[in-house]
C-alpha positions in Angstrom: 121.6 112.8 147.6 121.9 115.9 145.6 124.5 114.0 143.4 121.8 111.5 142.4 118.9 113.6 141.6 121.5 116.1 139.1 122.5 113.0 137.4 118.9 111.0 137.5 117.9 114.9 135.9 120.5 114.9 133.3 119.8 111.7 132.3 116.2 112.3 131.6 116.8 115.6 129.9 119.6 113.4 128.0 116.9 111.2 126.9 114.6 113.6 125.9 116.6 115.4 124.0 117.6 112.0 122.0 113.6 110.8 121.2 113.1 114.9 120.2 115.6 114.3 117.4 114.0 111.3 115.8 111.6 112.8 113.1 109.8 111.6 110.3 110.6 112.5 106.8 108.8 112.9 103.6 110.0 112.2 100.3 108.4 111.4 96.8 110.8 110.5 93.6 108.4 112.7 91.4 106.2 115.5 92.8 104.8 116.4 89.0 102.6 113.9 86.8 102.1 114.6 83.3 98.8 112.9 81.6 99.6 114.2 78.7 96.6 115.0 76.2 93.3 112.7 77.4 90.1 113.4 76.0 87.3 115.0 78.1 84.7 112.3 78.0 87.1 109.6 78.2 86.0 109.5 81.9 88.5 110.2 85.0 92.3 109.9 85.2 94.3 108.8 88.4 98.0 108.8 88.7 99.2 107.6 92.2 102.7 109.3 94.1 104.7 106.9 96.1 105.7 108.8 99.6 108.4 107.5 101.1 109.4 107.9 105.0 113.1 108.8 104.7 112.9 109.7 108.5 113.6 107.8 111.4 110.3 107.9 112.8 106.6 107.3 111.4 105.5 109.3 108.9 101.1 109.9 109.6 99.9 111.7 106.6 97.1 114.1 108.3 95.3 114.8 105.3 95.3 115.5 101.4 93.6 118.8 100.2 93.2 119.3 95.8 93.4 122.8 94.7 89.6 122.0 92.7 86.5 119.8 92.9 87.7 118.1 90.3 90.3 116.2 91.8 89.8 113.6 94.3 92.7 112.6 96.4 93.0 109.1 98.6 95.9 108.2 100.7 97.4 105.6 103.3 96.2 106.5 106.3 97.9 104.2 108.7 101.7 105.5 109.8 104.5 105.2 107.6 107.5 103.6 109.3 111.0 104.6 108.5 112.2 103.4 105.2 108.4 102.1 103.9 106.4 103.3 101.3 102.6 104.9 101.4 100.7 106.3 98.6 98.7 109.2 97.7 96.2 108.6 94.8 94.7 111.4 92.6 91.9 111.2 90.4 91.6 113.8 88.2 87.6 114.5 86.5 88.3 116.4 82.7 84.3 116.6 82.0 83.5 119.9 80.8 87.0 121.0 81.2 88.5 121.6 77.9 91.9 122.8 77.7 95.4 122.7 79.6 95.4 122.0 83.5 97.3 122.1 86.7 96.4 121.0 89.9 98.0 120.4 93.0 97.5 118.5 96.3 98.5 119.9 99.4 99.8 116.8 101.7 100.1 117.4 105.7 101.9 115.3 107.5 103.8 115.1 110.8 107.1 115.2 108.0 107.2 118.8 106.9 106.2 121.5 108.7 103.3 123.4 106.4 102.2 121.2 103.2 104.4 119.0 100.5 102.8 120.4 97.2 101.8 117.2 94.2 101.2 118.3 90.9 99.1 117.0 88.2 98.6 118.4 84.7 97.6 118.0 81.3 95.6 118.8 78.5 91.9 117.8 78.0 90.6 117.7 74.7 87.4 118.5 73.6 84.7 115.1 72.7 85.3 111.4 72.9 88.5 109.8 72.7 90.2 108.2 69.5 
């Protein structure tokens, strides 16, 4: 009897131990997007990240933060499975904000302890554009 409840034991830590090492993974080809020069009342900007799942579990993206009120970020909020694709969308407000900028977006997600940091940047010219 004592034979059967060591190995039942072992087999459920065994298990355990096997779903506790399946973890998901974030990954995004290019964590930096360049708008270049735009013109400040051109109107809004938005570039959009691809995230991938390189994991071997969902990915759930918890939430998006911008560094400024200026930038709006939307993402997929539904899980991420292994080898798919979600997106993070930033939208990017140059009105009465002449000159260079760089802003990042702090993503949580169940794929990286702490935050995977987006960056957008550019330069907003002053008036309408050409």
């Amino acid at each position: 009897m004592k034979q059967i409840v060591f190995i039942l034991f072992t087999l459920l830590l065994a298990v355990g131990t096997a779903s506790a090492q399946q973890k998901a993974n974030i990954s995004v080809e290019n964590t930096v997007h360049d708008f270049g020069t735009i013109a400040e009342n051109g109107g809004k900007v938005s570039h959009t990240f691809t995230i991938k799942n390189t994991g071997d579990a969902p990915l759930v993206i918890t939430r998006v933060i911008a560094s400024c009120g200026c930038t709006t970020p939307e993402w997929t909020k539904t899980p991420i499975e292994p080898g798919q694709t979600g997106e993070v969308k930033v939208t990017y407000n140059p009105a009465r904000r002449p000159g260079p900028f760089a802003k990042t977006i702090s993503v949580y997600s169940n794929g990286k302890d702490g935050n995977y940091i987006l960056t957008i940047k550019g330069t907003v010219t002053e008036g309408n554009p050409e």
